[in-house]
C-alpha positions in Angstrom: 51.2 -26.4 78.5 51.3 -22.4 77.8 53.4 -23.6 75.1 50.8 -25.5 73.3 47.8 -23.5 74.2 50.1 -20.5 72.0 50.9 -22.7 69.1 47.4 -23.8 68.8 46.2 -20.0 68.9 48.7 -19.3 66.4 47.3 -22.1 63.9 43.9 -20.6 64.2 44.8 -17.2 63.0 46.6 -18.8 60.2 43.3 -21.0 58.8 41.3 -17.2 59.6 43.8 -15.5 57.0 44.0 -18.0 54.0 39.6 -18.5 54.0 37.9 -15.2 52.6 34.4 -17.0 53.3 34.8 -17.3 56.5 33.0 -14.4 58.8 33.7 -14.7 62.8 30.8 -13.5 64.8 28.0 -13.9 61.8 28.8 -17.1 60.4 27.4 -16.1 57.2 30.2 -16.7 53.9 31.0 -13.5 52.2 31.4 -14.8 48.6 30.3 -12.6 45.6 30.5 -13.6 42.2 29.3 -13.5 38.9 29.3 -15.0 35.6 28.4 -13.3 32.4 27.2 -15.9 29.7 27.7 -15.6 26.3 24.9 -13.7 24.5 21.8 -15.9 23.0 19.7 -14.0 19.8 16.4 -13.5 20.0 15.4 -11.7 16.9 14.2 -12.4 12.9 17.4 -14.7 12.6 17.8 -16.7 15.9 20.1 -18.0 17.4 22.5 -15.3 15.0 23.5 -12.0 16.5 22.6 -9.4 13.9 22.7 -5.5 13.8 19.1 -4.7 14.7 18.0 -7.5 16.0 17.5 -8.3 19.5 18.9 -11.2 22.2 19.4 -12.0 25.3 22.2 -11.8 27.8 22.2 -13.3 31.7 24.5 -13.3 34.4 24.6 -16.1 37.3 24.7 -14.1 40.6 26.2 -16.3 43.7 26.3 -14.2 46.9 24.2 -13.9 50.5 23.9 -10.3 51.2 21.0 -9.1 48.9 19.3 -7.5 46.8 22.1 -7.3 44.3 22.4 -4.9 41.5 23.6 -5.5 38.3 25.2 -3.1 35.9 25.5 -4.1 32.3 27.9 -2.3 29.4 27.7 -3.7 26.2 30.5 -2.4 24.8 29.0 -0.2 22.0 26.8 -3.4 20.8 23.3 -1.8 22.2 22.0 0.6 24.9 23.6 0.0 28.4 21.3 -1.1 31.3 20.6 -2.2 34.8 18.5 -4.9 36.6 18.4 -5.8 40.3 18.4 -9.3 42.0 16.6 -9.8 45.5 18.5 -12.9 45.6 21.1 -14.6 44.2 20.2 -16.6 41.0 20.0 -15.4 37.4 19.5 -11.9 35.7 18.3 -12.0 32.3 18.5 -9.0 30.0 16.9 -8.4 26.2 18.8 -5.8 24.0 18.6 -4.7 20.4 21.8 -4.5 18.7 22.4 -1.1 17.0 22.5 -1.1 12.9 26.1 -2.4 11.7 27.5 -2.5 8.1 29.9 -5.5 8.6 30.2 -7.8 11.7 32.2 -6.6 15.0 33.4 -7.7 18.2 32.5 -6.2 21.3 32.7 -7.0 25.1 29.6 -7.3 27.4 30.8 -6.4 31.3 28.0 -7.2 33.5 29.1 -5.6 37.5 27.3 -7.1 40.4 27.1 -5.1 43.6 25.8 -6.6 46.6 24.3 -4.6 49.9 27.0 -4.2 51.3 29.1 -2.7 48.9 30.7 -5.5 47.6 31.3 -6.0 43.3 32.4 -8.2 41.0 32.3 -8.4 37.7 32.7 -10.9 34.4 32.7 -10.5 30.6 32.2 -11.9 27.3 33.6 -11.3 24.1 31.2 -11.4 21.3 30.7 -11.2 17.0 27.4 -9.4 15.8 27.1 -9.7 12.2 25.9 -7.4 9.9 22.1 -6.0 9.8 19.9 -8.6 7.6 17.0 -7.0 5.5 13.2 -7.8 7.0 10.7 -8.0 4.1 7.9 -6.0 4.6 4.6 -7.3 5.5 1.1 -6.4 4.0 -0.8 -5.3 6.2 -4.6 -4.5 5.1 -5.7 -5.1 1.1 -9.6 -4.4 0.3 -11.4 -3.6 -2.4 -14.6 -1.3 -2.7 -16.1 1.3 -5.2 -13.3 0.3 -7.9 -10.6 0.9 -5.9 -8.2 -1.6 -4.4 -6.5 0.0 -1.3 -2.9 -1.4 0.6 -1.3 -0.9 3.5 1.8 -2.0 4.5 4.8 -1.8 7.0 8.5 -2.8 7.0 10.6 -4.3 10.0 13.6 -1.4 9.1 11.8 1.4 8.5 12.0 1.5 4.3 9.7 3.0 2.3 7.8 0.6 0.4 6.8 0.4 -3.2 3.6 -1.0 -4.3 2.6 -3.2 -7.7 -0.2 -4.9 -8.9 -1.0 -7.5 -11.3 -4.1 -8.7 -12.5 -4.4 -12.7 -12.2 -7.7 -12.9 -13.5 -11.2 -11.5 -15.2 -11.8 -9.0 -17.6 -10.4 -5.7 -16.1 -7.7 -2.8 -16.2 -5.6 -2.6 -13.1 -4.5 1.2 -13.1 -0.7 2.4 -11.6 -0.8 3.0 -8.0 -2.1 6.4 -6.9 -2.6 8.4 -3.2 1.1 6.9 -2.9 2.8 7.2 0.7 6.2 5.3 2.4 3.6 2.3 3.5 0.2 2.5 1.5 -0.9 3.0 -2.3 -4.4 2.7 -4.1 -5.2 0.9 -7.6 -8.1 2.1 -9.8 -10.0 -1.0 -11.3 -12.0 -0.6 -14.2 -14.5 -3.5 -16.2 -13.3 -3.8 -20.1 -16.7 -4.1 -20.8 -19.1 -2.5 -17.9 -22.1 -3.7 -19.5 -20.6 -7.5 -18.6 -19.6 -6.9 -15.0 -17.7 -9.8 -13.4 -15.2 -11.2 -10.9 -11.4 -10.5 -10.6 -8.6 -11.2 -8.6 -5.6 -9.0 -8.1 -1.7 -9.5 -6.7 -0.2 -6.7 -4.8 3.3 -7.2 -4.3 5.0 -4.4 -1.6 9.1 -4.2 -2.5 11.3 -2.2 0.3 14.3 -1.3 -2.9 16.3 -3.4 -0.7 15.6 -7.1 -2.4 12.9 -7.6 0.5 9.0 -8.5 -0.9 5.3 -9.1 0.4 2.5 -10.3 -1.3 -1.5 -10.7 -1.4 -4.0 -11.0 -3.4 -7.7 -9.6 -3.6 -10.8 -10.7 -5.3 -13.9 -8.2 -6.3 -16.5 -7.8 -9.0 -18.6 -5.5 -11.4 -22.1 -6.1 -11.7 -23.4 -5.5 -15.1 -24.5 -1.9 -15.7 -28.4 -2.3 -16.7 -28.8 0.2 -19.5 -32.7 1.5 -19.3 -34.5 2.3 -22.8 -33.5 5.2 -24.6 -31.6 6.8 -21.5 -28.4 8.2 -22.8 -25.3 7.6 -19.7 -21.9 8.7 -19.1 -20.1 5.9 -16.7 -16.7 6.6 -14.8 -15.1 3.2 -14.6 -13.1 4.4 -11.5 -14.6 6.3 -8.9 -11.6 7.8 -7.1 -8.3 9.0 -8.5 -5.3 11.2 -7.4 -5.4 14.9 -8.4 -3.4 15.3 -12.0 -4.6 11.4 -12.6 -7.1 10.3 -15.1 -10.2 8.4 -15.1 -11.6 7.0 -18.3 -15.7 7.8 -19.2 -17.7 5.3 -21.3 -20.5 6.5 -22.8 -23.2 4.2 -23.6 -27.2 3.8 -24.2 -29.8 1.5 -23.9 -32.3 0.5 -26.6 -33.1 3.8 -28.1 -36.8 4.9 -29.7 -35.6 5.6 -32.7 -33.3 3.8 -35.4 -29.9 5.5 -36.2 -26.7 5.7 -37.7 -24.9 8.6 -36.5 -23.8 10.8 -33.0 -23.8 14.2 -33.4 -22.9 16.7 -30.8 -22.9 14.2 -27.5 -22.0 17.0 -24.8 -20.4 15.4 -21.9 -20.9 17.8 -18.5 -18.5 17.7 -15.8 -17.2 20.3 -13.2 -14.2 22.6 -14.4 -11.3 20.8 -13.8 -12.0 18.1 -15.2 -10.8 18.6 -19.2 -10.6 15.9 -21.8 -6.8 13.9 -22.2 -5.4 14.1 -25.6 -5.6 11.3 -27.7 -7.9 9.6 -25.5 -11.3 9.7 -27.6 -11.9 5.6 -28.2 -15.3 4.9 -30.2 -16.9 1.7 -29.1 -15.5 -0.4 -26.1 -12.4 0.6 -24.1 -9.0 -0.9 -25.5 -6.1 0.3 -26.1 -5.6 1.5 -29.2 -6.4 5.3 -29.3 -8.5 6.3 -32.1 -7.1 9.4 -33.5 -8.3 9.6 -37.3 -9.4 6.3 -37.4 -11.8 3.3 -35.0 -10.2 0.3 -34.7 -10.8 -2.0 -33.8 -15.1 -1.7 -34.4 -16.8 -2.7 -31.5 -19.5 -1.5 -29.3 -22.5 0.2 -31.1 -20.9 0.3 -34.5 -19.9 -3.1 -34.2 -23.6 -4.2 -34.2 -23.9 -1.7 -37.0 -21.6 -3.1 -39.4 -19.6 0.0 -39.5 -16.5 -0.2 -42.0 -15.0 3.1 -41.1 -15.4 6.5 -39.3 -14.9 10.4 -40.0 -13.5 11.7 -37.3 -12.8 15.3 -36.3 -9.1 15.8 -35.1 -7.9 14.6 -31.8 -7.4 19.1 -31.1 -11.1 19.4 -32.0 -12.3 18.0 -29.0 -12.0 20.9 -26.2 -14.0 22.2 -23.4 -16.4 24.7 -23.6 -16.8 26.5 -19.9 -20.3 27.3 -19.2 -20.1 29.9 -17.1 -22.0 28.0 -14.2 -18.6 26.1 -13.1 -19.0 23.6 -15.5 -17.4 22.9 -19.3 -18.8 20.6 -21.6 -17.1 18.6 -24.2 -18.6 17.6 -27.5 -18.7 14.1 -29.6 -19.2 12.9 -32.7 -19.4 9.5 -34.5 -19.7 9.5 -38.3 -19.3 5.6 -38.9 -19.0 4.9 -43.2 -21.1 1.7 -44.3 -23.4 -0.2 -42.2 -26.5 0.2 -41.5 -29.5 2.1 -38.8 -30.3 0.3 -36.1 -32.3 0.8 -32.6 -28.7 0.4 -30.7 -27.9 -0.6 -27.5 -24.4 -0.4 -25.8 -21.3 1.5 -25.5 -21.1 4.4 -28.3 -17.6 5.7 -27.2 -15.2 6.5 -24.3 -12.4 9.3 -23.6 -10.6 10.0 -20.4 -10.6 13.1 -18.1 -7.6 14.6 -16.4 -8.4 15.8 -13.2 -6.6 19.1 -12.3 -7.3 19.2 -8.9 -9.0 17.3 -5.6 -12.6 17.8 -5.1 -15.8 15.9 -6.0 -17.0 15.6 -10.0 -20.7 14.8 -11.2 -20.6 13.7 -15.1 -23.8 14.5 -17.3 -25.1 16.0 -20.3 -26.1 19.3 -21.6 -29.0 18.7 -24.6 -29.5 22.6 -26.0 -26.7 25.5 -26.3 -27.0 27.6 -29.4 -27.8 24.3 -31.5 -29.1 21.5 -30.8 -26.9 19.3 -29.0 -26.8 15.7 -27.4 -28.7 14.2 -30.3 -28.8 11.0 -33.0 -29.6 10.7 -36.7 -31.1 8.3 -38.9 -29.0 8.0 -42.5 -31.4 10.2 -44.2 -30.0 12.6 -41.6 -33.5 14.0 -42.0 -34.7 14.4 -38.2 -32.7 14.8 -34.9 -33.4 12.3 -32.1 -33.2 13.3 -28.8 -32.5 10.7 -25.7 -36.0 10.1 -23.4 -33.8 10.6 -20.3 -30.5 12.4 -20.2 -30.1 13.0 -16.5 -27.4 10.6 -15.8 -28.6 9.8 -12.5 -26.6 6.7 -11.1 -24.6 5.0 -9.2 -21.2 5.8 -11.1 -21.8 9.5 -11.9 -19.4 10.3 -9.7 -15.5 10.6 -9.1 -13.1 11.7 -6.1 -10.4 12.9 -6.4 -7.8 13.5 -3.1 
């Protein structure tokens, strides 16, 4: 009988010695493990692990002795972490990969430790392919007071590079202007101001890196109601960069008297302001400088049945500083053939370069030492002057930042 009683003893501490779950006295097992799982992306090009892009990895936790705490290492493949389990189950971890030129390997190593000291750990071997270009987005595109303003923003940080194109109606989209890494501004301008109307615009936003956005804005001119015999200078744009230019129309409604020519038209503006070479267009706005000659004949002179024009040299046209912190610039229109009339319309248009930011009020001067400002019938017997001259409106004005 003692014989038995020790052989059965003795199996006893054998079973004890080959079962690691077993715990005499608590009866609780003592099992820790953990299983890492192979990462699972998250980001622009999911399922895909890119450079840049985020995903997700989780480890399954089985153990008793709680809360567990999980230490994860990445391998190089993003910012190492932690979490903490307060039971066994699943931890679940979101990463962003770092920026990579060409896919690599790495090895996620996720160690569980359990209250009582106890670890484990698992790992995964994984391929995260090279960063992808994000296009850009557009983010806010309006129109107001001629000017079309974007904003944009790009995924990777790139600096973006606005463009616009003019889809429809009867308008000059400038070059972009006020120019930072995510937002631009576009000067719009009527082709004929007196007409007004509706347009729509693209604005495209490129990151240099093949990646695009695009959207599109609508806006309109109303027609610029010309009062009789009031003589007005018109910005077509009423903001601009500093070292930018804005182009002036001149124009008149029905005058008192008949004429045929422009002599002396002084055009007011703050110093600063200074005419651009080679700008001077008579008539409507287009884009063929007149420089020695008018063509094509529009505007006024169109009506008139002007041939051809004298013209003073492009270098005649300069600014005279008026000692009050203003320079004018003078005008003339000598149109060959045609005939007086009691006109109504655009007479001519130049552009000013702007030196420097502030805030710019066109107008007109009408006396220095001669008479200035003035029209003449083709006897060229009397000067006519303009009933109103003030140039008090609502585009009188320009900004520049």
């Amino acid at each position: 009988m003692k014989n038995f009683i020790v052989l059965v003893a003795l199996g006893l501490l054998a079973l004890v010695s080959s079962c690691d779950t077993l715990n005499i006295g608590s009866g609780q097992p003592q099992r820790l493990s953990i299983e890492l799982s192979a990462p699972t992306g998250t980001g622009t090009n999911a399922p895909g692990l890119f450079g840049q892009e985020t995903a997700t990895f989780s480890a399954t936790i089985i153990g008793v002795n709680g809360p567990f705490n999980i230490s994860w290492n990445f391998g190089g493949a993003a910012t190492n972490t932690t979490s903490t389990l307060a039971v066994a189950g699943t931890s679940t971890v979101s990463v962003t990969f770092v920026d990579l030129a060409t896919a690599t390997d790495f090895t996620a190593t996720a160690t569980v430790t359990d209250a009582n000291g106890t670890s484990s750990t698992d790992s995964v071997t994984f391929n995260v392919g090279p960063t992808q270009n994000q296009n850009p987005t557009i983010d806010s595109l309006t129109f107001a007071g001629g000017t079309i303003s974007v904003t944009g923003s790009d995924p990777d940080g790139d600096s973006l590079t606005f463009t616009a194109a003019l889809d429809s109606g009867d308008v000059t989209v400038g070059g972009a202007s006020a120019t930072t890494a995510t937002s631009a501004q576009f000067g719009v301008s009527p082709n004929d101001i007196l007409a007004g109307g509706n347009f729509t615009v693209t604005v495209t936003a490129d990151d240099g890196k093949g990646g695009t956005a695009s959207d599109s804005v609508s806006g309109s001119f109303d027609a610029f109601p010309l009062a009789d015999d009031t003589l007005y200078a018109i910005a077509t744009s009423s903001s601009t960069s500093a070292g930018n230019n804005v182009r002036i129309v001149i124009a008149t409604g029905d005058t008192a008297n008949s004429f045929q020519y422009l002599n002396g038209c002084g055009v007011v503006c703050e110093n600063g302001a200074s005419y651009a070479a080679t700008s001077f267009d008579v008539g409507t706005p287009d884009d063929t400088p007149d420089v020695g000659s008018a063509n094509p004949i529009d505007g006024v002179w169109g009506d008139m049945g002007a041939t051809s024009f004298l013209l003073a040299p492009d270098n005649f046209i300069t600014g005279t500083d008026l000692g009050d912190g203003t320079s004018r610039t003078d005008f003339n229109v000598t149109p060959l053939g045609g005939s007086d009339i009691t006109a109504n319309g655009l007479l001519f248009n130049f552009e000013y370069t702007f030196a420097s930011a502030g805030t710019y009020t066109l107008g007109f001067e009408a006396v220095n030492v001669v008479s200035r400002t003035y029209y003449q019938d083709s006897s060229a017997a009397t000067d006519f002057f303009w009933g109103d001259i003030a140039n008090s409106h609502a585009f009188n004005t320009i900004t520049v930042n």
